[in-house]
N, C-alpha and C positions, 0 to 999 in steps of 0.2 A: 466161664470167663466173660466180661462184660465188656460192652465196648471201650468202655474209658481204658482198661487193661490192656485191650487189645491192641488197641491206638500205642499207648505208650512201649510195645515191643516190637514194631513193628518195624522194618529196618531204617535206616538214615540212610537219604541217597547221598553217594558219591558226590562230592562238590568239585573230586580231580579231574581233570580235563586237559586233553590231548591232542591236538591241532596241527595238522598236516599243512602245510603251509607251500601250495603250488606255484609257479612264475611260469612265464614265456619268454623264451630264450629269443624271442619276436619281438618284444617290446624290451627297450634298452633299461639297463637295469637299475634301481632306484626308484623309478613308477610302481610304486604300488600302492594299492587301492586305499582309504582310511578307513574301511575294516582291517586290514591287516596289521599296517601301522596302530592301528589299537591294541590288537593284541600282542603285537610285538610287545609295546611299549608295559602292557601290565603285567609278560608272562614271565613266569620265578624261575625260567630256565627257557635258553635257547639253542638247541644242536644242529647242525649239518656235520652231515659224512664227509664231503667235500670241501674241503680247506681252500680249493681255488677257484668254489662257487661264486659267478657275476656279481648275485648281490651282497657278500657278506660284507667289503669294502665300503659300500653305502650305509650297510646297516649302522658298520664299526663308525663310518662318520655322523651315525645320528645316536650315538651315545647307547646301544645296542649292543651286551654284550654277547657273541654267540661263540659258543665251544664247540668244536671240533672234536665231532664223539659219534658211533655209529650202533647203540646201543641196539639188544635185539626186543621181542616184544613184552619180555619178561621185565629187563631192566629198564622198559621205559615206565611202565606199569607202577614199578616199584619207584621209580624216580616221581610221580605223581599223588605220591603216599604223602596222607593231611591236606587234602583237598590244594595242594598246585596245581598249579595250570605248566604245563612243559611244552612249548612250538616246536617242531622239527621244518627245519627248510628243506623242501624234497629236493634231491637232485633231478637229473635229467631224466633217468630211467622212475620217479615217481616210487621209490622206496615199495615197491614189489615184496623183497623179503619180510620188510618189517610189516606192512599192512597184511600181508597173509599170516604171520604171525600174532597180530593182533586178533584178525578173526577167529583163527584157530581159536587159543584161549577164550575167545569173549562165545564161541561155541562148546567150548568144555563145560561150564555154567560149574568151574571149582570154584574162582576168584569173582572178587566184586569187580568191575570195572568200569576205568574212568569214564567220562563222558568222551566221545570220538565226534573229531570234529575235520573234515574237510577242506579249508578256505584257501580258494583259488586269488590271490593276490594280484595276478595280473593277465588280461586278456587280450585273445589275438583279436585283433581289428581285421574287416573284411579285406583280402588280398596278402594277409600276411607270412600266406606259406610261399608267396613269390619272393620272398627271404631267403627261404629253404633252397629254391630254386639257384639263385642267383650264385651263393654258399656252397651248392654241392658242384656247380660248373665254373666255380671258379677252382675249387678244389682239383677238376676232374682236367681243368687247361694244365696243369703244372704237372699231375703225375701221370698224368695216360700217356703213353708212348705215342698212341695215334691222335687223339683230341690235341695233343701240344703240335702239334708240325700242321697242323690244318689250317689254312686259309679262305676268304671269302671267296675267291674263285674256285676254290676245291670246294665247299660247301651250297656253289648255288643251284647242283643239279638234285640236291638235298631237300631243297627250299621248295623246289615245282613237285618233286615227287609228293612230297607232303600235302603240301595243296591241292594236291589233286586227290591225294587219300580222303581229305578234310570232305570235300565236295561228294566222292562215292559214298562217303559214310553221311552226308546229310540227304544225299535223294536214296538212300537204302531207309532212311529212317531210324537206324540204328544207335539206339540210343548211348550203347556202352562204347562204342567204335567212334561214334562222333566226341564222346569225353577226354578218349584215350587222340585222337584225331590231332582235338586243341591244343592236348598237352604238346604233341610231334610237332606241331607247328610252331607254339610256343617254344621249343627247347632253341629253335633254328634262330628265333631273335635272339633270347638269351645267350645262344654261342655266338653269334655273328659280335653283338654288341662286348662279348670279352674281349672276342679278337681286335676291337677295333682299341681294347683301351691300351693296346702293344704298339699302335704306329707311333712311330717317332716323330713325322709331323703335323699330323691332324689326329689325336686319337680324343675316343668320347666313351662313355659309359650308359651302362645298362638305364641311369638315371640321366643322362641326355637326353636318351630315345625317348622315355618316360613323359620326362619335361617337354617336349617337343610337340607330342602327341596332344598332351592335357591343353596347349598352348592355341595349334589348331584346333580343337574340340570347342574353346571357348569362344575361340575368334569367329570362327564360322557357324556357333549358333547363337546368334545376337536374339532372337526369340526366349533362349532360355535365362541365360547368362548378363542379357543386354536389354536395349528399352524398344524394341523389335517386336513385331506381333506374328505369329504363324499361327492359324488353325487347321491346316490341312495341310497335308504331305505335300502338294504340291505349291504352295509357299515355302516351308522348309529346305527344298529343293533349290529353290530360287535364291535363297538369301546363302547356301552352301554355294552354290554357283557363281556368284556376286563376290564374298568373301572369297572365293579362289580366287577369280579372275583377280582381283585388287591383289591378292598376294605373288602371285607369279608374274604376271604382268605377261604373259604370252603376245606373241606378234602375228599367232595363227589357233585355231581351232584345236588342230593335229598335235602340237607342242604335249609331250606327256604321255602320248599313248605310246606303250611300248610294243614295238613293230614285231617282239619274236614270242607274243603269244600268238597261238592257235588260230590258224586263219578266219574260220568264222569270227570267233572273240573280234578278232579282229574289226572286220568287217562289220560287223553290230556295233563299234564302239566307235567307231568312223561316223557311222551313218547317223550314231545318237549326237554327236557333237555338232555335227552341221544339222540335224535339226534343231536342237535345243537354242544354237544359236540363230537357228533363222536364215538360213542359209540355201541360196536356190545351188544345187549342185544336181547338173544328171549324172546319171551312172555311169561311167566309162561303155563303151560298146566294143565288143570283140569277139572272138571265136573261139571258143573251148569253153570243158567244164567250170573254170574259173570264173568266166564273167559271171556265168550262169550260179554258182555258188555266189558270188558278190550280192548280185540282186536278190537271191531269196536268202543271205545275212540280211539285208535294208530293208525288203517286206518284214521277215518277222520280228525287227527291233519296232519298225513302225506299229506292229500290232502289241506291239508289248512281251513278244514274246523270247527268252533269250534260247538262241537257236544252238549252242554249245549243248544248253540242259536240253534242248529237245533232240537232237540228234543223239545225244548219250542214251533218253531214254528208248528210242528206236533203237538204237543200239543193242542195249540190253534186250529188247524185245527177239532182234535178232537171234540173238545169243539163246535165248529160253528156245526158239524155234531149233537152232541147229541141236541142242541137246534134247529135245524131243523127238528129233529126226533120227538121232543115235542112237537114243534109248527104246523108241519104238522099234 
C-alpha cells in the first residue's frame, strides 16, 4: 500500500466538541468572559442540570437557548454525533459524574470522541473568597443557636484571645498556625461587623468596615495615592502621623490609646507618643516594682525595641528552662 492509499483511509478527526463551561458563584452573574460568550453563541446545544442555575436568566436574556437536561456521558457523546458542538453549564459541584464519565469512555479507546474542552467563563478576583466568608456567617447569625444570641460585649474577650494567638504564632514562626491565626482573627471582624447590621440605631455592614478602612488607607498615604513624596520609612511615618492628627483632632498625645492593654504595651506606647511628638516629659518617680517597670517600657521603646515581644520571649525562654529542669 502506498502512501497516497494510505492517506486516503486514514481516520477523519472528530469535529464534535464538548465544552464544560465553569463560573464563579464570586463574581455576579451575567459576567462572562467573550470566549465564552462565543461559544455560547455558536453552540448547536446548550444544557444545565440545574434549572435554578444564576446564569441561565442572563443567558435566556441574551437570546441563549439552554435546556434543562443532566445527560450522562454516553448521551452527551451521542448528542455531539456530525461534528456539534454541545456547552454544558456546570453546576456548583463541577459535573463530577459526568466528567468521570467521560474519562472513563475516552479510556475504553471503544468510541471515537469528541473533542473535550474545559472554559472557565468566569474568575475569582483576588479576595473573593471573603464572599464565602461573609455568606457562610451570615448563614451561621440565623441558625446557630449560640452565634444568634451573641453580642459585641460577649465576643470581646474573643477578639484579645485571638490576637494574642495571632502574635504566638508569628514569633513561633509557624507558618500553618500563623494562616489559620488570620483566618481566627478575621472571623472576629466579620462576626462583629454582622452583629452590628442588627442595631436598630446605628447599624453598619461588613462593607462599611471595608469602606472605612480603604478610605484611611488612602487618606493617610498621600505618597502613594497623592502628590506627596516618601522615600524612607521614616517620612512615611510622618505623613501617617500628620494625616491622623488632621483627622482626629486630639487635644492631647494620650487621646486613643487604650488604657486596658498590657501594662508594658502600655507604657511603650505612652512613651512613643511623647516622643514622637516632641515632648519633654520625666517619668513619674515612686516606689515599687511599677515605676521601675515604667522606665525600662520607655528605655526599650527609646531603643526601638518592643518590650511586650521581649519579655515574651524571655519568657518562653523561661519556660524551655523549667521543662528541662523537669525532664532532666
Amino acid at each position: 500500500m502506498n502512501a497516497t492509499s494510505s492517506d486516503a483511509t486514514a481516520p477523519v478527526p472528530d469535529p464534535s466538541r464538548i465544552v464544560l463551561l465553569t463560573t464563579s458563584h464570586r463574581v455576579a452573574p451575567g459576567l462572562l468572559s467573550w470566549p465564552a460568550w462565543q461559544v455560547l453563541r455558536a453552540a448547536d446545544q446548550v444544557l444545565c442540570a440545574d434549572g435554578a442555575h444564576p446564569q441561565l436568566p442572563y443567558l435566556r436574556e441574551a437570546g441563549i437557548t439552554v435546556d434543562e437536561a443532566s445527560p450522562d456521558a454516553q448521551d452527551l457523546v451521542d448528542a455531539c454525533a456530525g461534528g456539534r458542538t454541545v456547552v454544558v453549564v456546570a453546576t456548583g459541584e463541577g459535573e463530577p459524574r459526568l466528567t468521570d464519565g467521560l474519562a472513563r469512555l475516552a479510556g475504553s479507546g471503544r468510541i471515537q470522541m469528541p473533542d473535550l474542552e474545559l472554559l472557565p467563563a468566569s474568575y475569582d478576583l483576588p479576595g473573593a473568597r471573603l464572599l464565602d466568608l461573609v455568606q457562610v456567617m451570615d448563614r451561621i447569625r440565623v441558625e446557630c443557636p449560640w452565634s444568634s444570641q451573641q453580642t459585641h460585649k460577649g465576643l470581646a474577650k474573643y477578639g484579645i484571645e485571638e490576637a494574642y494567638e495571632l502574635v504566638e504564632a508569628i514569633e513561633e514562626g509557624d507558618r500553618d498556625e500563623l494562616r489559620e491565626e488570620l483566618g481566627d482573627v478575621l472571623l472576629q471582624v466579620v462576626f462583629h461587623a454582622r452583629i452590628a447590621e442588627e442595631d436598630a440605631e446605628a447599624p453598619f455592614s461588613i462593607d462599611d468596615v471595608a469602606g472605612g478602612i480603604v478610605a484611611k488607607l488612602i487618606h493617610r498615604h498621600p505618597h502613594v495615592f497623592g502628590d506627596e513624596t516618601a522615600t524612607t520609612p521614616e517620612e512615611v511615618k510622618e505623613h501617617w502621623l500628620r494625616t491622623k492628627a488632621e483627622e482626629k483632632r486630639r487635644t492631647s498625645v494620650t487621646e486613643g490609646i487604650p488604657l486596658g492593654q498590657p501594662g508594658l504595651a502600655l507604657a511603650a506606647k505612652l512613651a512613643s507618643r511623647v516622643r514622637t511628638a516632641g515632648l519633654e516629659v520625666e517619668l513619674p518617680r515612686g516606689e515599687g516594682v511599677g515605676y521601675e517597670l515604667l522606665a525600662v517600657a520607655a528605655h526599650a521603646e527609646a531603643e526601638g525595641v518592643d518590650p511586650e515581644a521581649a519579655l515574651r520571649a524571655a519568657a518562653r525562654a523561661y519556660r524551655d528552662a523549667i521543662r528541662a529542669t523537669e525532664t532532666g
